[in-house]
C-alpha positions in Angstrom: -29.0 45.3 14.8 -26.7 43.9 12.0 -24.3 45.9 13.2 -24.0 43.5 16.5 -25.6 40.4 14.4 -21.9 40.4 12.3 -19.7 41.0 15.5 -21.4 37.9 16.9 -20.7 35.8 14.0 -17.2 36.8 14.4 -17.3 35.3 17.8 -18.1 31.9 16.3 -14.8 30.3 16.6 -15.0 31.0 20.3 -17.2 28.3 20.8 -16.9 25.6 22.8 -13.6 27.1 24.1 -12.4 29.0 27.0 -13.7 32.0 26.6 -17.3 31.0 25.2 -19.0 32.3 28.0 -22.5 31.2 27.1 -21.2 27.5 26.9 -20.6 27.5 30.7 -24.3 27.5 31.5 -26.1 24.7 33.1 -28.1 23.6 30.1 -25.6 24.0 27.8 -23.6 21.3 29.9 -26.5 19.4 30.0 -27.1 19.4 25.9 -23.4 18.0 26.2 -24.1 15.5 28.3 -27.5 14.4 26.5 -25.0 14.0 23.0 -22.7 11.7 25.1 -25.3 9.8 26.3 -27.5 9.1 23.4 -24.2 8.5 21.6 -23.8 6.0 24.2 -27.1 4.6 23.9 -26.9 3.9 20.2 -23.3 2.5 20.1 -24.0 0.1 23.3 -26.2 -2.9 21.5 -23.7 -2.7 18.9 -21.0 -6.3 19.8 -23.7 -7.9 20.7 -26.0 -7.7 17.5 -27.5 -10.2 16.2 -30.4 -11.0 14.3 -33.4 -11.4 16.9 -32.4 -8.1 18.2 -31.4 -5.9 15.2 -35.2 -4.4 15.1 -34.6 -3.1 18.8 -31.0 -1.3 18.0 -32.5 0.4 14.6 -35.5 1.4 16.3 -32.9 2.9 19.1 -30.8 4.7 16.1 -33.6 6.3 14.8 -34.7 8.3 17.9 -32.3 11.3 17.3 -33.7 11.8 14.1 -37.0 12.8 16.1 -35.3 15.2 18.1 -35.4 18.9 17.0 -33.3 22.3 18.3 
């Protein structure tokens, strides 16, 4: 089993590339299209900050920290 573990870590530059294989899957796509969005999500409140709403946009930053995987 190391045997295959090392030719996989070989394969790591692959990723996210034309031949990564793996990456083409629908929930791969859909883990990066949930990084865009919640990207999205934290950068939108951003021009308009201001102080009666800077509670809501940290609160809003700090959700990805909850997330796990």
């Amino acid at each position: 089993m190391d045997v295959q573990f090392k030719f996989l870590a070989k394969l790591k530059g692959l990723r996210g590339g034309a031949f990564d294989i793996f990456g083409k899957t629908e929930e791969r796509k859909m883990e990066r299209q949930l990084i865009t969005d919640c990207a999205h999500t934290v950068d939108e409140p951003l021009p308009t900050l201001a102080s009666d709403n800077v509670g809501l946009a940290a609160e809003t930053a700090a959700v990805p920290e909850c997330i796990r995987g």
